[in-house]
Every structure is written in C-alpha cells, then in structure tokens.
N, C-alpha and C positions, 0 to 999 in steps of 0.2 A: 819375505812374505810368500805364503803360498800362490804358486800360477794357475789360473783357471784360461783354458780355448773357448773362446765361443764363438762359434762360427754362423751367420744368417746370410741367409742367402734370395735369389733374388725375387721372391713374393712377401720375404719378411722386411726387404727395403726399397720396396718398389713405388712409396713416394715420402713427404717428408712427415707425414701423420706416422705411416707405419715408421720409417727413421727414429722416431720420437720415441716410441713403441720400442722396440731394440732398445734402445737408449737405456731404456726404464729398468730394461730387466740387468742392461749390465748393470745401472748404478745398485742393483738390490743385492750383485756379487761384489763390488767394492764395500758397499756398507756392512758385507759379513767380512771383511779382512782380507778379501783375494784381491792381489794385482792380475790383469787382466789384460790377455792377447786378445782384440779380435779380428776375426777376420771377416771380411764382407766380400760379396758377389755386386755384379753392378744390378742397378734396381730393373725389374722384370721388364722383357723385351729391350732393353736397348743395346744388349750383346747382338741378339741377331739383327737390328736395326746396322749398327755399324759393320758385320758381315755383307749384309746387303748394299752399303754405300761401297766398302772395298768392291764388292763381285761387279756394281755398276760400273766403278770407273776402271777397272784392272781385271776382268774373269779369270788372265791368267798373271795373276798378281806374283810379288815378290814378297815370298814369303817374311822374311824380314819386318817390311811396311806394313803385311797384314798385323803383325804380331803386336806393329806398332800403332796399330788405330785399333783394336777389339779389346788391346788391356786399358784403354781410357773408360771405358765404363766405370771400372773399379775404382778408380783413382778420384773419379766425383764422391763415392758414396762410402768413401774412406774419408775423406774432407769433409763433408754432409756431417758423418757420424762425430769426428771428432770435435767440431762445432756444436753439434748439440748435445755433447757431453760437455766442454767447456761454460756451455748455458748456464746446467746443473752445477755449475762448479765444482766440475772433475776433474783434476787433471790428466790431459790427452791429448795425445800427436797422432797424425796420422803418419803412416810411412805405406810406399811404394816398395815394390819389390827389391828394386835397384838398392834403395838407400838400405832396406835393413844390416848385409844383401840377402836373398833367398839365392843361391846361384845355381844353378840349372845347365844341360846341356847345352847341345847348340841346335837341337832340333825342333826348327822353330815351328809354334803351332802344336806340337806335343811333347814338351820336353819335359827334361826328369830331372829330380830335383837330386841335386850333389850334397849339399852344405847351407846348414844355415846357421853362419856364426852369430854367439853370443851376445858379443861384447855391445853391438851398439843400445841394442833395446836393454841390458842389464845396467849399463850406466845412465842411461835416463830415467833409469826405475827407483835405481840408488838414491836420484838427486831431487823424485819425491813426485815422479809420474807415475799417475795409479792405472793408464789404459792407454796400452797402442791400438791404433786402430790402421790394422794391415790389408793393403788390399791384394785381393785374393786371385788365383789364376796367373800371375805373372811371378816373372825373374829376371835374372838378368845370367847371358851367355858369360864363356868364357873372354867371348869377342870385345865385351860390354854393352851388347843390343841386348834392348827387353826379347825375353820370350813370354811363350805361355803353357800351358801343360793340359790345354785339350779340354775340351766342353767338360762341364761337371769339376774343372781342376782345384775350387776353392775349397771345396771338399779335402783333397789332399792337402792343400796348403796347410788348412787346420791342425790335420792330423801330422804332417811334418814340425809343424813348430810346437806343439804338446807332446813332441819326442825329443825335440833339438830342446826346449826349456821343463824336461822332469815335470809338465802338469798334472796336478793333481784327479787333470780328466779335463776332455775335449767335450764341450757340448754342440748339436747339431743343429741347431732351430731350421726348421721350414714350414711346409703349410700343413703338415699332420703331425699326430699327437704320438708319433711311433713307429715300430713296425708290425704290421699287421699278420694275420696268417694267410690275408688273399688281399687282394686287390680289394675293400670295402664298397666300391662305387659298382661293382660287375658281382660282388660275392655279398647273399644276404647272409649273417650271422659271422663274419670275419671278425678278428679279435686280435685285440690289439697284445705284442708278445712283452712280460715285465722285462724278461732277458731271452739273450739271443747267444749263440756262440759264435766268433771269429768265424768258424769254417760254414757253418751254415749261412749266414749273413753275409759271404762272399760270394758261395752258391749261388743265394737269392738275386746279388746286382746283378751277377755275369748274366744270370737265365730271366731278367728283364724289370724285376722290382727297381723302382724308380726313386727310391729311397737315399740312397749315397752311390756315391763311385762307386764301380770297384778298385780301383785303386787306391784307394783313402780305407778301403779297410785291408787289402793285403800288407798298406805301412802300419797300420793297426795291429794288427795279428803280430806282422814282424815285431814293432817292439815293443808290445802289449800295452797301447796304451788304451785306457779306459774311454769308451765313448758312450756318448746318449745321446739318442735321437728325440726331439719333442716341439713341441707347437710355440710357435713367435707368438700364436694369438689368444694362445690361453694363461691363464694363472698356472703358476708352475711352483711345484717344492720338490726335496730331495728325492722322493717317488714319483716324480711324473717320466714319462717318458718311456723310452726301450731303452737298456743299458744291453751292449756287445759288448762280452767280456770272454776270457779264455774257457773251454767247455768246464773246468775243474768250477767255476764259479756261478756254474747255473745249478740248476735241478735238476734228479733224476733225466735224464736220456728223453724227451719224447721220442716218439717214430717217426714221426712226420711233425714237421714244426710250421712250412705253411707249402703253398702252393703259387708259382710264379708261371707269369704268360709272356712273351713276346709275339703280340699279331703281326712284324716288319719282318718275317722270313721269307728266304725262296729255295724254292728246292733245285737241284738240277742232277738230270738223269744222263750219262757218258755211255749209249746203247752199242755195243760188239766193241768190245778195246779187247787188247791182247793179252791175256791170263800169260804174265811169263815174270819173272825177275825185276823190279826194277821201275815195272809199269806205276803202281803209288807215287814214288819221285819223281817218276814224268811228269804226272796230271799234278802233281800239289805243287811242286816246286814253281815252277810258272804261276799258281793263285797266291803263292807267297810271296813271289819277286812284285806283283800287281796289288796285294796290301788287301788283299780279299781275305775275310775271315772266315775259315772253314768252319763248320762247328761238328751237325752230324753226319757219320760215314757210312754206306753199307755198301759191301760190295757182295753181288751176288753169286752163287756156285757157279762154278767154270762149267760151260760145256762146248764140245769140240775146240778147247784151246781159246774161245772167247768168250767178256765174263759184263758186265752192267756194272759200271760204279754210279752209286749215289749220294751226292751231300748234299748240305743246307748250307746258305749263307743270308747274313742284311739283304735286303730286298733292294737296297740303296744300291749295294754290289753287284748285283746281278750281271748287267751290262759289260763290268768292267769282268766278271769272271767268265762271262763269254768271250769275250777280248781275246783275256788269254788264252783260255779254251783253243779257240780257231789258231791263232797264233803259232801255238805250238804242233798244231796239227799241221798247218801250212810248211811249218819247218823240217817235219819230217818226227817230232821226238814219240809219237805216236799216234795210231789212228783209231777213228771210232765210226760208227756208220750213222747219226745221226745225235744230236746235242738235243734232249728235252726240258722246258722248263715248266715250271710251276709256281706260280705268284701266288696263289690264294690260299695257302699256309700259315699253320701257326703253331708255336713252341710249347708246350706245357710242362711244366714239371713240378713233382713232390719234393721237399729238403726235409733232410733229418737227420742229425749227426746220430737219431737211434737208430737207424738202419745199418748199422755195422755188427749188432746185435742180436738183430731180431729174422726171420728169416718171412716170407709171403708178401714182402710187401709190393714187390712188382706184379702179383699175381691179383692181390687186393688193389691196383689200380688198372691193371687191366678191363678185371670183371666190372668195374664201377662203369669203366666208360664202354663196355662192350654193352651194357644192361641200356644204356641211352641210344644204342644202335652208332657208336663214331667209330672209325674207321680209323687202326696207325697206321700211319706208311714208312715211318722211321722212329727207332729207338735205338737211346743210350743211356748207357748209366756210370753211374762212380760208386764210389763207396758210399755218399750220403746223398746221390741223390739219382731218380730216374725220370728223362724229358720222352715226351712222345711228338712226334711231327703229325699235326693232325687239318685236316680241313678247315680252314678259319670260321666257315659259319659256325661252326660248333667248339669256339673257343671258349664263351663264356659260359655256353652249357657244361663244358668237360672240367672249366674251374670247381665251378658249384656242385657237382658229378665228386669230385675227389674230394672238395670241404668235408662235404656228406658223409663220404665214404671212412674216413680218417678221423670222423667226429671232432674236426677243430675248432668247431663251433665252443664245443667243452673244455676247451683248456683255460685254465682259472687264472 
C-alpha cells in the first residue's frame, strides 16, 4: 500500500478534543487506501513545562537526563493518538523512538538522525496495521540513551521517515493554512503561496518564518520528498495547503515570493581591531568554539592599519558572544578599543528563487524602505535572497513597506 507522513504538531494535539480532530483526518487517509506514518509533537506547552522542571531541579543538568524527561511529552500523545484511532477501529501502535529505531547521533539535545530501518514498522504493516503513530523529536544514541534533535525536531522526524519509507508525500498540519508571503498577523493583504520551492522555503525558516524547521526542509530538498503544509482545523482536500516542491515543479520564477522578519537580533560593533591577515579567524573562531551564530558581517575600510568589524547574532547569544569577545582579547589573540552592542534590532528579508534572473531588485527594496524614512545598518544578500538589519520599531512597517513594494499582495 502506498505510505502517506503526517505529521501534527503541538496546537493540533494540544488536548484530546483536538487529538480527536487529528484523528479524523488520518482515518479520511486510511479510508482512501494509504497506510499511514504519523508523527506527533507533545501537546502545546508541556515541552517547555518539562524544560522548566529539568532547569528547576538541575540548571546545569546532564544532558543525557534532560534528553530523558523533554522526549516524554511525545510518548503521551503517541499513546493518546493511537488509542483514539483504535476507538475508530483503526488499526494502530504507537512506537517511541527507540523501538522503531530512529537512531541518531550522540549529541544529546541536538542530535542528527543516521538511520531509520525498515524492517520493524514494514512487518506490522504486512500483518494488517494501517497507522504507526511515531513520536516525534526523539531516538535513540549509538550508546542506547534516548536523544532529541532540537526544538522544532518532529518536523525532521516527519520528513526523515517519508525518505526512509518512499512516501508518497509528507503532510505538515499546524495552526495555519500554509505558507504565506508575510507574516498575515503584522502584513495586511499577505497571501497565502499554492507552491513554494525547496530553496526558497529554506531561505524563509533560516530568516525567521515560523512555518517548519529548517532542517526538515534541507532533508527535504536533499531527497525530494514532497511536502504540504496545511491547517489541523480546517477541512482539507488534494488542493489545500502550500505544497514545497523542487523549483522545476512550480511556476514561472516569481521575483520575490515573500518577505520574512526576525525581531530576536543583536548587533555587535568590534571598534579599532587590526586590519592585517588572519584578523576574521581570530574574532569568529572563538564565536564558533562558544556555539554563537554569526549571521550578518560588515567590516569596514581600513584606515591607519585599523578597521570596525560588525555582525549580528540571536539576541539569546549576545551575552555569550561578549564572553568570547573579551576572552579572546584577554588572551592576547586580538585587540579592539571598545566592544558596542545593539539590542533593538531587526532582520528583514525579500526571497525569490526569481532573483537570479532578474536584476533591481535590491534597489526596489531599498527605495521602498528609504521612502518610509528606515534606516539600514547592515545588509546581505545570496543569490535568492537580500536581509537588511534595521531598527526594530520599524519592523513591521518595513514588512508591509516591501509587500507593497513587490506587489505580493497579487499573486494568484
């Protein structure tokens, strides 16, 4: 029988009404002929609920232990579901990481998935079970400890096992109907996209759309498996949804496909460092040993031999990327005459796998937000897409600034 993913996550099982709900829509894919992986998230808040009892009793916990109290979320609303598919009289098991197995590194708390053999869920399928229900975010080490693979990880899991079992397509449920071309709740006239492509769609998680991992679409992209994103709470048929598929499967190129914000930026300015050889690997290597994510870089023209480097990182990070900062400077591996920071920052960016094509469009997003009076302080660009580091008050202005500008309000 053909395999369908479906993956809900945790506002679509966030009590047993909505469980019920899920429920519903798997039995309406068993009743079209599909055997059915799914995956579930634990029901909304009680992941960071069990975070907060580990940080209570252990702040500097062992990892291991955390690993082993944050993936029991999952494992209730894997039991939950399979129970009220049994109701239905469906046949369905639930399975844990361990038992499938899903097996993963050994980096507990973000670990990466290795292998996810066949054989146990294909011989229960054989002997006439129509739904696993797999909970999501965990595996199991090489050691045999659970792990987990990092906030947002059921997402990958999905997308891992509609690679490991040839699905016919991984579906997404959560609390929206798609993906959009802005943020809908900060953008008036945002629209929702029919299709997306892999590289755009990866663009969008990394620069802050709240939509999927990114790393549940880089396994995506790698081995093209078919995804859709769509609402647990709506009525749904073969067209609902966003479908991510390879660019050869959409339409024409647009320019600009949506527009994404992260307001959790900080900026930090390294004033008089030493314009010479070597100086980059000084300053980054130290924010890399410290797990700090650099994002945007500018350094500026040298003069008299010293020169202003500037990046951006999580706002979370900050702290710790002064750390190393001083750190390094205490050691000798470089000096700077004073460290400035900037909290009230925010990310903006355009995506569009058309912009490899087309030429002005960094110019048409300039003028847009120059015309609102905002101010850049930092930009970067790629091939499909350009962010600007801008003053947070004027974040959701300089959203709705580039909708406008881009006319995404009109895409059909």
């Amino acid at each position: 029988m053909p395999i369908l993913v479906m993956k809900f996550g945790g506002t679509s099982v966030a009590d047993l009404a909505r469980i019920r709900n899920a429920a519903g829509k798997v039995a309406e894919e068993v009743a079209r002929g599909n055997d059915v992986i799914v995956i579930v998230s634990a029901m909304a808040g009680r992941t960071n609920e069990l975070v907060g009892w580990v940080d209570g009793i252990a702040p500097l916990h062992d990892a291991r232990e955390y690993d082993a109290v944050v993936s029991s979320g999952e494992n209730i609303t894997a039991g939950l579901m399979a129970l009220t598919l049994q109701d239905m009289d469906i046949p369905a098991r639930s399975w844990q990481g361990w038992q499938v197995p899903l097996r993963t590194s050994s980096a507990h708390g973000a670990a990466r998935i290795l292998d996810i053999p066949r054989d146990n869920l294909d011989a229960k399928f054989a002997e006439g079970m129509k739904v696993a229900v797999v909970a999501g975010f965990q595996g199991i080490s090489p050691e045999g400890r659970i792990t987990t693979l990092g906030r947002g990880g059921s997402d990958t899991t999905a997308v891992a096992f509609a690679a490991a079992f040839d699905a016919v397509r991984c579906d997404i449920y959560t609390d929206v109907d798609g993906v959009y071309t802005a943020d809908p709740r900060i953008c008036d006239g945002a629209r929702r996209l029919d299709r997306i492509a892999f590289e755009e769609m990866l663009e969008l998680a990394s620069l802050g759309a709240k939509v999927l991992q990114t790393r549940s679409v880089e396994l995506a992209m790698r081995y093209k498996v078919p995804l859709r994103v769509l609402s647990s709470f709506e009525q749904t048929d073969e067209t609902s949804g966003t479908v991510v598929c390879d660019e050869e499967e959409t339409m024409e190129s647009r320019v600009v496909s949506g527009v994404a914000h992260s307001r959790d930026e900080a900026k930090i300015t390294l004033l008089s460092v030493a314009d010479r050889p070597g100086i980059a690997a000084a300053i980054f290597g130290p924010l890399a040993e410290a797990g700090v994510n650099v994002d945007m870089i500018v350094q500026n023209i040298s003069e008299d031999g010293r020169t202003d480097m500037t990046f951006s990182c999580p706002v979370g990070q900050l702290e710790r990327a002064r750390k190393a900062m001083t750190d390094a400077r205490d050691r000798g591996d470089f000096r700077f005459v004073e460290l400035v920071t900037d909290t009230g920052v925010a990310k903006v960016s355009v995506v569009g796998i058309g912009m490899r094509s087309h030429a002005g469009v960094a110019a048409r997003m300039f003028q847009a937000l120059a015309r609102e009076g905002i101010n850049i302080k930092v930009i970067t660009t790629s091939e499909i897409k350009i962010s600007v580091l801008i003053d947070r008050k004027y974040m959701e202005l300089a959203v709705q600034a580039l909708h406008d500008a881009f006319e995404l309000d009109k895409i059909p």
